[in-house]
Steps between C-alpha positions, in 0.01 A plus 500: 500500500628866424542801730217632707358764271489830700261724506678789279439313201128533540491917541166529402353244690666574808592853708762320749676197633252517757197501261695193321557314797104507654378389177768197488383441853160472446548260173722253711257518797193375231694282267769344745397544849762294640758699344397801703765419770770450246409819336514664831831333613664668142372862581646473834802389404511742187442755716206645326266429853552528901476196694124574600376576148677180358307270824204685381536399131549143621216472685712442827534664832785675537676249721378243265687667214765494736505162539502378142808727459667333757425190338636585139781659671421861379655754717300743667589857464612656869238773396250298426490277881 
């Protein structure tokens, strides 16, 4: 599979990343709901969301989210705890 397409390439369609972003959300949430926490891990760790907002896309608590980072091993940021 190629690179993630960004959002720039669709100017008309989209005003910003975070215009981009809610739609690409809301399309995994309906077509792949079990990919929600996968999606959510990536932002994280792209930094494109916080900590809370990425449990929130999930579906998770916060110390839920937490947990499932601990369990893949993803660092949490010291700003972030």
């Amino acid at each position: 599979m190629g690179d993630i397409v960004v959002y720039k390439e669709f100017p008309k369609l989209y005003k910003n990343k975070d215009e981009f972003l809610r739609d690409a959300y809301e399309a995994i949430a309906i077509l792949k709901p079990e990919k929600k926490i996968e999606f959510a891990i990536w932002l994280y760790k792209e930094g494109i969301v916080s900590l809370e907002r990425a449990s929130e896309i999930a579906g998770l608590s916060l110390f839920e989210f937490k947990e499932v980072l601990k369990v893949k091993g993803i660092k949490i940021e010291i700003d972030d705890i």
